[in-house]
DSSP file (Angstrom, degrees, kcal/mol; ACC not computed):
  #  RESIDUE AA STRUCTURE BP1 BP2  ACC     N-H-->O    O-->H-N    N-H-->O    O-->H-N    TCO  KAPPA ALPHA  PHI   PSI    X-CA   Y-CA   Z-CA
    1    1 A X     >        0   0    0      0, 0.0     4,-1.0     0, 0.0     3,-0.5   0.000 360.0 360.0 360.0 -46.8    0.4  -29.7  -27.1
    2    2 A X  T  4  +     0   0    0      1,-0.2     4,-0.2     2,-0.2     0, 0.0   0.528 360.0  45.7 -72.3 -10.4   -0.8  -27.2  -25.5
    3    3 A X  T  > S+     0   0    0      2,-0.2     4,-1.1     3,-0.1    -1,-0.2   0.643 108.9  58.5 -99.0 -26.1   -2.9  -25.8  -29.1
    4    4 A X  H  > S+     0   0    0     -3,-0.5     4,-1.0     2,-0.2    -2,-0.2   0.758 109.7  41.5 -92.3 -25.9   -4.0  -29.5  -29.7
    5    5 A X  H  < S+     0   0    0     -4,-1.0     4,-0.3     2,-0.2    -1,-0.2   0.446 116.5  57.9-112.8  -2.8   -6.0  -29.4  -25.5
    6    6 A X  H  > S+     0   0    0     -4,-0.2     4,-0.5    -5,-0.2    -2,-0.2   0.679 109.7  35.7 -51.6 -40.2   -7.1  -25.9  -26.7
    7    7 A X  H  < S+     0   0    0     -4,-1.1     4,-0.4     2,-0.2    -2,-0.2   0.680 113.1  55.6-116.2 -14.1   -8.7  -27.1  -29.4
    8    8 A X  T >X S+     0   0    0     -4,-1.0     4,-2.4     2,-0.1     3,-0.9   0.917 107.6  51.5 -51.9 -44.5  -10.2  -30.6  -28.0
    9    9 A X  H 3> S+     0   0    0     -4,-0.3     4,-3.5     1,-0.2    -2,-0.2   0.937 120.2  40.6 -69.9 -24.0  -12.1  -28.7  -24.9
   10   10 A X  H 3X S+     0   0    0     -4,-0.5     4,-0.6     1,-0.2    -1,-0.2   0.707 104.7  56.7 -99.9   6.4  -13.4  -26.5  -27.8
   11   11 A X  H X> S+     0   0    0     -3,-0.9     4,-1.9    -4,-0.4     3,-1.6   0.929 118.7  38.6 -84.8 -94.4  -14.0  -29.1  -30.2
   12   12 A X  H 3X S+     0   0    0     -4,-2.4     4,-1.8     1,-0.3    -2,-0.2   0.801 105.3  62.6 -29.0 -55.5  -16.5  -30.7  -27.0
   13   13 A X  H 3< S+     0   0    0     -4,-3.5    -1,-0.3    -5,-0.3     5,-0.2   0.902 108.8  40.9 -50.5 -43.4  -17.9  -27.5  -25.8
   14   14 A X  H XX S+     0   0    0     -3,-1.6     4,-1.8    -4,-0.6     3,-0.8   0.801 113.6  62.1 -53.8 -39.1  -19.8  -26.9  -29.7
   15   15 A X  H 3< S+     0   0    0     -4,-1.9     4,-0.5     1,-0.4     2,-0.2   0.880 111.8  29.9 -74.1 -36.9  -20.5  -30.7  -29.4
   16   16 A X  T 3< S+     0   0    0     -4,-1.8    -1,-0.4     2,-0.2    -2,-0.1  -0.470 116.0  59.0-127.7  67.0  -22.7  -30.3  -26.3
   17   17 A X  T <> S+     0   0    0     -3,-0.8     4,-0.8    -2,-0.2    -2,-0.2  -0.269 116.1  40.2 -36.2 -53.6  -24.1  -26.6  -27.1
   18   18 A X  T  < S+     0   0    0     -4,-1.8     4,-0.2     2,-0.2    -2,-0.2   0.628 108.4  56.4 -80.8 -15.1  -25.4  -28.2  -30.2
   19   19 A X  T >> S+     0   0    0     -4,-0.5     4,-1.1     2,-0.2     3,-0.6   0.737 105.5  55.6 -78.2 -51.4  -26.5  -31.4  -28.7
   20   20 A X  T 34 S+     0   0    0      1,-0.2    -2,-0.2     2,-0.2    -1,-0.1   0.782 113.8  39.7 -73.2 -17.7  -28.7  -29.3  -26.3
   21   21 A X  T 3< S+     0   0    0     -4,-0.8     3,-0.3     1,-0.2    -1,-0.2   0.520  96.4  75.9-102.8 -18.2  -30.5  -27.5  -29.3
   22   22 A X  T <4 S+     0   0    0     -3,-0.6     2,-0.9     1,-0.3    79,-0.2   0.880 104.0  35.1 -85.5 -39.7  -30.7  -30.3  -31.3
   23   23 A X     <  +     0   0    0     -4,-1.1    -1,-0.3     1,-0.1    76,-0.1  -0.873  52.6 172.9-119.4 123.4  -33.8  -31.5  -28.9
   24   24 A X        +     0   0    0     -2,-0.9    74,-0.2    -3,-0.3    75,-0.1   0.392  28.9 138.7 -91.0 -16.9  -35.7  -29.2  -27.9
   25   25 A X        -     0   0    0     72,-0.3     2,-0.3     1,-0.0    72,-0.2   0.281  26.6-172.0 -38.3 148.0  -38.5  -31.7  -26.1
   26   26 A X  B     +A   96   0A   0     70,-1.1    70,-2.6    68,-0.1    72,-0.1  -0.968  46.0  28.3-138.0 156.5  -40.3  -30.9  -22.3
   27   27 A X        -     0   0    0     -2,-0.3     2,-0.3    68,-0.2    68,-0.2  -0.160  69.6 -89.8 102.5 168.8  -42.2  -33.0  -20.7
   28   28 A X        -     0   0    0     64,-0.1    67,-2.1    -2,-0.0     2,-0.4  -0.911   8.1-140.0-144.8 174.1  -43.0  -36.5  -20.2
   29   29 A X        -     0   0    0     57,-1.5     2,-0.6    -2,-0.3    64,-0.1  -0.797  20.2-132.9-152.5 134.4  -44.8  -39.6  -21.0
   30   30 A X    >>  -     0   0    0     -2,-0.4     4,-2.6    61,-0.2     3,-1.8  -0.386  12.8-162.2 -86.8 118.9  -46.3  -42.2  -18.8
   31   31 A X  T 34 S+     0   0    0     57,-0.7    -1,-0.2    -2,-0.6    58,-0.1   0.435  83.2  60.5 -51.4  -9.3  -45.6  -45.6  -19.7
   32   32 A X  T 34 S+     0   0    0     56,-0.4    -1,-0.2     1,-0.1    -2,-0.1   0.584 115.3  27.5-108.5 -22.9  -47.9  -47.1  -18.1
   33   33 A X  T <4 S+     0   0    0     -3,-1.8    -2,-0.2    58,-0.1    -1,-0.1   0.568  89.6 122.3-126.5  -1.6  -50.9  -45.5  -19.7
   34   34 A X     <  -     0   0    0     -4,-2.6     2,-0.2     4,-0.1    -5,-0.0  -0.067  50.9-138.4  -9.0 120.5  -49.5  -44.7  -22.9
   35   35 A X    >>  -     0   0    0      1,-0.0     3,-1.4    19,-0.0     4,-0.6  -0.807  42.6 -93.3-119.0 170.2  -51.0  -46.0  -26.5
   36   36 A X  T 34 S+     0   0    0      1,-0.3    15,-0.1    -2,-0.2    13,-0.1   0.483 122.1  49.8 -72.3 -34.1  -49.1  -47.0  -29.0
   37   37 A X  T >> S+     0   0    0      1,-0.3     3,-0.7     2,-0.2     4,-0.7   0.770 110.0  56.1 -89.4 -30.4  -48.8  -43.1  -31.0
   38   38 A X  H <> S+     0   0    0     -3,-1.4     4,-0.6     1,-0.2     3,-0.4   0.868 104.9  50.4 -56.9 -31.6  -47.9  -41.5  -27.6
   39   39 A X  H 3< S+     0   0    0     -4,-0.6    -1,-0.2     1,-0.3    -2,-0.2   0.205 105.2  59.4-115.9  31.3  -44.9  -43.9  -27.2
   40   40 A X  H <4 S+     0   0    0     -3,-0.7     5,-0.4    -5,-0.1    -1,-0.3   0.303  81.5  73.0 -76.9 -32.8  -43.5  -43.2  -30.6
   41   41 A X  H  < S+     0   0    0     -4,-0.7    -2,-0.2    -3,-0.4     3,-0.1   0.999  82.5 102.3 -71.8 -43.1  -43.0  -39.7  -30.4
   42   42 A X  S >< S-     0   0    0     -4,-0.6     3,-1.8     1,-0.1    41,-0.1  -0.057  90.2 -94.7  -3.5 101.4  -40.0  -41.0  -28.0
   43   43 A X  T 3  S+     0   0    0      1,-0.3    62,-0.2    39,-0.1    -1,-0.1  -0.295 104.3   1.3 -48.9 128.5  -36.9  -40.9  -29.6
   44   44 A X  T 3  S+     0   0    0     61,-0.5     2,-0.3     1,-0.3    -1,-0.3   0.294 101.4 111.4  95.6  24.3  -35.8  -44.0  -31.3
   45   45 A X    <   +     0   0    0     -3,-1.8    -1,-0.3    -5,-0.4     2,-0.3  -0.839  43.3 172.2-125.6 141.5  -39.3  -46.2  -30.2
   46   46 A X    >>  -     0   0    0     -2,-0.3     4,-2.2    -3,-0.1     3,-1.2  -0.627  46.5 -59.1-143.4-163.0  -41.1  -46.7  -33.2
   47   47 A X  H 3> S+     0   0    0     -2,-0.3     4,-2.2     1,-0.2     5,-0.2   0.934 133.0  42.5 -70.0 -46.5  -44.7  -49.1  -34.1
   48   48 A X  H 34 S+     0   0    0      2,-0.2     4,-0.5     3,-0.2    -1,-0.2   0.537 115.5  44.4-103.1  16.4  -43.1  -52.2  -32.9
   49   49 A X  H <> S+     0   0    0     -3,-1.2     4,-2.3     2,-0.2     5,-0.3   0.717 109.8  52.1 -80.4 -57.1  -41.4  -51.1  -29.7
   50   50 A X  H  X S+     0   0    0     -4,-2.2     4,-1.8     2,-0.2     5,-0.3   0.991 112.1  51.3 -70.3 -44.7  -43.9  -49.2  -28.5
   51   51 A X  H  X S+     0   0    0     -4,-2.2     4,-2.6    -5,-0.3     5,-0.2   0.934 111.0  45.6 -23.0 -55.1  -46.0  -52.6  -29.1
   52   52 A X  H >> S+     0   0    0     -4,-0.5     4,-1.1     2,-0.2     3,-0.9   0.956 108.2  57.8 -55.1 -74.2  -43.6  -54.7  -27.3
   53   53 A X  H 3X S+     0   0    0     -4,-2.3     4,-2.3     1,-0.3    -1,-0.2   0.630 113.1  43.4 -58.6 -56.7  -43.8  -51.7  -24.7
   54   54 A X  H 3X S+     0   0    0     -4,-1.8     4,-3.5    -5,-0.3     5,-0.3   0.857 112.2  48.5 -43.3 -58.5  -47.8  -52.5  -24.5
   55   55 A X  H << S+     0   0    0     -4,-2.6    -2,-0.2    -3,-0.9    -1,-0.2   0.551 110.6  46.5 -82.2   2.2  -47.8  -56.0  -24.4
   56   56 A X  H >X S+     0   0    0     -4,-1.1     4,-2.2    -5,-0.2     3,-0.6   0.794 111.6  52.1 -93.3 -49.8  -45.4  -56.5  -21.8
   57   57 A X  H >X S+     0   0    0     -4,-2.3     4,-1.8     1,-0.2     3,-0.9   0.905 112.6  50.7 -46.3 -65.3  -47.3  -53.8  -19.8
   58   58 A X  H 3< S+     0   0    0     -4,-3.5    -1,-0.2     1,-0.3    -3,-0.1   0.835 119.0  37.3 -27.4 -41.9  -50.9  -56.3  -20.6
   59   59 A X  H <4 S+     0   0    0     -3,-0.6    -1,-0.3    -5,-0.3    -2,-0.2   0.783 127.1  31.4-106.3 -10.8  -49.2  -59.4  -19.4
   60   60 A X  H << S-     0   0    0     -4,-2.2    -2,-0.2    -3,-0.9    -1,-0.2   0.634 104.0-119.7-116.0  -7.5  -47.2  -58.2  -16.6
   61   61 A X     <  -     0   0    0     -4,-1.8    -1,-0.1    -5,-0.4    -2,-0.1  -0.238  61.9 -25.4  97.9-176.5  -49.2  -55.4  -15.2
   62   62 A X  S    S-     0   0    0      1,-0.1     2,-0.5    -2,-0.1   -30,-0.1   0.107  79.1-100.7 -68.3 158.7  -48.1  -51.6  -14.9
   63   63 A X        -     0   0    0      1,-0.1    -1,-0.1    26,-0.0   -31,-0.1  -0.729  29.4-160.9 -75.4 126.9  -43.6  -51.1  -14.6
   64   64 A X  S    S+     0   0    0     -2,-0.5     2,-0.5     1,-0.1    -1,-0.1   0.706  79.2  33.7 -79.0 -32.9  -42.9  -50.5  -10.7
   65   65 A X  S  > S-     0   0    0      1,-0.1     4,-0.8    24,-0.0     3,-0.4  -0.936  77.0-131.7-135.3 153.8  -39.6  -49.1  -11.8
   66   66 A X  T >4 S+     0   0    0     -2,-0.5     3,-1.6     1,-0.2    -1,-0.1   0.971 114.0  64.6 -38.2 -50.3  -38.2  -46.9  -15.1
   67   67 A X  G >4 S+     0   0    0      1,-0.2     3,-2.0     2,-0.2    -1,-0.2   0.719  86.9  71.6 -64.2 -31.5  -35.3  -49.8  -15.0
   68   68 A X  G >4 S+     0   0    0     -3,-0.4     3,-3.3     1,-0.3     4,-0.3   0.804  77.2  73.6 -38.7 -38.0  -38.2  -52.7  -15.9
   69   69 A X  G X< S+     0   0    0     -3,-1.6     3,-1.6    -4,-0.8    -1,-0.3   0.758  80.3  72.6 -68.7   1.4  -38.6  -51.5  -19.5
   70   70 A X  G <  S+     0   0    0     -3,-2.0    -1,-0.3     1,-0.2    -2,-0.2   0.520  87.1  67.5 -77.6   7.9  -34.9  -53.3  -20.1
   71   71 A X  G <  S+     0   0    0     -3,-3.3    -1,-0.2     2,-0.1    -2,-0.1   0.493  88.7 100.1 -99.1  -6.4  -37.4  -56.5  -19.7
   72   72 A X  S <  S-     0   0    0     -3,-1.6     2,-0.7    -4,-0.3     3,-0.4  -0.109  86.4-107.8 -63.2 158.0  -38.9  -55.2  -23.2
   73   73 A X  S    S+     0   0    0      1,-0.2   -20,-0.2   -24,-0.1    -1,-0.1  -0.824 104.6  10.2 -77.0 113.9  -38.1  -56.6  -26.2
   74   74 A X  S    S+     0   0    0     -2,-0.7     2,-0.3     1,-0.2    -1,-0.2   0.528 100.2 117.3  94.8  -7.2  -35.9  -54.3  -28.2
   75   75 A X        +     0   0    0     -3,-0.4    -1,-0.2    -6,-0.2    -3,-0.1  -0.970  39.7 171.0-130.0 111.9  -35.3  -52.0  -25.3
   76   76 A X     >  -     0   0    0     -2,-0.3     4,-0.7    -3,-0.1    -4,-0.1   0.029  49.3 -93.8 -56.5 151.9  -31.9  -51.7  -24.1
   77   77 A X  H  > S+     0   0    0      3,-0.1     4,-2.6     2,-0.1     5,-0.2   0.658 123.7  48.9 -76.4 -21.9  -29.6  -49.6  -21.5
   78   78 A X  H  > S+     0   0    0      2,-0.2     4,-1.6     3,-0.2     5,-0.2   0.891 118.2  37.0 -77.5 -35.5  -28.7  -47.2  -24.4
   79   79 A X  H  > S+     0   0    0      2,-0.2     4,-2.6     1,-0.2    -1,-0.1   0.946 114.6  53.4 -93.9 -25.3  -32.1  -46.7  -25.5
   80   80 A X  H  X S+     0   0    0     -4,-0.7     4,-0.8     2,-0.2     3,-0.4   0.981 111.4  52.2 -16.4 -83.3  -33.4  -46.8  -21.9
   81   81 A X  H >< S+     0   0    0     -4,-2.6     3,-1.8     1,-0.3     4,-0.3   0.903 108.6  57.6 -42.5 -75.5  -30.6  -43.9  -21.3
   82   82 A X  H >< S+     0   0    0     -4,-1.6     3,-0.6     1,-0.3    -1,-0.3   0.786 113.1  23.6  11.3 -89.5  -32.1  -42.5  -24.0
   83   83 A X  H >< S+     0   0    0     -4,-2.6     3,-2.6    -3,-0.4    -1,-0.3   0.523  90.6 108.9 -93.8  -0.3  -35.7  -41.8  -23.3
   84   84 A X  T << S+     0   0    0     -3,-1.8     3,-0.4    -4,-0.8    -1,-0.2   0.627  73.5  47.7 -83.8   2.7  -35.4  -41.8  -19.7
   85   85 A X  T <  S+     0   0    0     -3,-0.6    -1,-0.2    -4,-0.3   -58,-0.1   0.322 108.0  55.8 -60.1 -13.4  -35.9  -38.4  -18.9
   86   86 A X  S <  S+     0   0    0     -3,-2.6   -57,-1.5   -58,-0.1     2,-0.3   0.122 102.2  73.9-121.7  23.5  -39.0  -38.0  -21.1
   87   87 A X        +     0   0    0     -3,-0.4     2,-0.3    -4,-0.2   -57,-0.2  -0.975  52.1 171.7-131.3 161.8  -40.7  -40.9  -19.3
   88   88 A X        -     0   0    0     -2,-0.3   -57,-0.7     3,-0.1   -56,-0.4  -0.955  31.3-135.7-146.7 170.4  -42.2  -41.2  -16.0
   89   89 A X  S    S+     0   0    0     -2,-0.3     2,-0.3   -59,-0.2   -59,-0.0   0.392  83.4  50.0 -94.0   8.0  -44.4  -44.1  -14.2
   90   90 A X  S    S+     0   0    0      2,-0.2   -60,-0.1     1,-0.0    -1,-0.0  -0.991  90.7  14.7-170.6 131.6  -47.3  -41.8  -12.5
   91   91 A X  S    S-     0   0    0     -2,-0.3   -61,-0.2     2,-0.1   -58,-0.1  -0.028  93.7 -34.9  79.0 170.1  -49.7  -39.0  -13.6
   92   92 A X        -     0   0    0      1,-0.1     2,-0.7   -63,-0.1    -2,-0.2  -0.268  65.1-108.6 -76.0 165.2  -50.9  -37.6  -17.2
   93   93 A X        -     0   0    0    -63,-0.1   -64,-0.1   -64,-0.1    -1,-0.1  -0.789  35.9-179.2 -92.8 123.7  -48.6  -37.7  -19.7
   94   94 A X        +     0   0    0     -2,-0.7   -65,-0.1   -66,-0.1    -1,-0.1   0.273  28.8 155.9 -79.5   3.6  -47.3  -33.6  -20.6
   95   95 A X        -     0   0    0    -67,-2.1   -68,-0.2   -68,-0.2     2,-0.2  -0.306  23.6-173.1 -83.9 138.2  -44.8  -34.8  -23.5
   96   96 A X  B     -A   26   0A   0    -70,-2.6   -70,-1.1     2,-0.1     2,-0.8  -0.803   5.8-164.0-107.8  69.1  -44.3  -32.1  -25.8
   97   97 A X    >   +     0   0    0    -72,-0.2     3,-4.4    -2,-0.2   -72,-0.3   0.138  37.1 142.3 -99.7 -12.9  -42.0  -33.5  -29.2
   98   98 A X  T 3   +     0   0    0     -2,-0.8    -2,-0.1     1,-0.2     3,-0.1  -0.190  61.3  22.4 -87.6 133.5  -41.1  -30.4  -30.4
   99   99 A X  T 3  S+     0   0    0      1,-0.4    -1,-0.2   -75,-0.1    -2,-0.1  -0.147  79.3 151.0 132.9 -69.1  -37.9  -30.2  -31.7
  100  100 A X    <   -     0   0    0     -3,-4.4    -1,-0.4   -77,-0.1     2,-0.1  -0.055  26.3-160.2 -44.9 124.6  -37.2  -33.8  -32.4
  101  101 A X        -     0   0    0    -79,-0.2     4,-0.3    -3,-0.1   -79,-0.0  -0.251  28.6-118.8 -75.8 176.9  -34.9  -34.5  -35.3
  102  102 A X  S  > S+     0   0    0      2,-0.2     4,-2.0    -2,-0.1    -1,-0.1   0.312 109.1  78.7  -1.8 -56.9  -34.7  -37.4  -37.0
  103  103 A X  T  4 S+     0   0    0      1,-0.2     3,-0.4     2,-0.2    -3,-0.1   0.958  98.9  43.3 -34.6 -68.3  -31.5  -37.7  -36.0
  104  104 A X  T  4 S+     0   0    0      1,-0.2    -1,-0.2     2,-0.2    -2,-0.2   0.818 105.2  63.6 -58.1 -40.7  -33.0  -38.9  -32.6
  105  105 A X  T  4        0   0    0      1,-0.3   -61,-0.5    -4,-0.3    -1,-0.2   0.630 360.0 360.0 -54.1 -38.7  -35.5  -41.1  -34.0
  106  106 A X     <        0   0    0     -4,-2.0    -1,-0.3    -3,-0.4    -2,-0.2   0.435 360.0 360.0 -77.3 360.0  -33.5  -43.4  -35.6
């Protein structure tokens, strides 16, 4: 038993060492003035999310909170969770991509 909770925690520790390398991104990018090729480089927001992401910003006016974009089309708490650390509501956007896999994208 004791080889088997040895070899989970070390199983996990590689899992999230490799997780952290795997995107490499800084920076952020504000949804609220964002076009459409800024808010692709996001992982997993692709041409017709970041559309949706635009036209709901047009017809309802800039997001007062991060949590709003779950009012998107296509946009989720997992994909929320996701990107919400490389978006912000306020100021130029700094997002840097570099890094992104593929992996993420999908």
């Amino acid at each position: 038993m004791k080889r088997l909770t040895v070899f989970v925690v070390g199983v996990v520790s590689v899992m999230c060492m490799l997780g952290s390398m795997v995107y490499a991104a800084h920076g952020q990018i504000n949804v609220n003035t964002a076009t459409s090729e800024e808010l692709q480089l996001l992982p997993g927001i692709g041409e017709s999310i970041a559309q949706n992401i635009i036209e709901f910003r047009d017809a309802n006016g800039p997001f007062s909170s991060l949590d709003d974009l779950v009012k998107v089309k296509n946009i989720g708490e997992a994909k929320l969770g996701k990107i919400r650390s490389l978006i912000k509501l306020e100021g130029k956007s700094d997002f840097d991509p570099t890094g992104v896999s593929s992996k993420q994208t999908n």
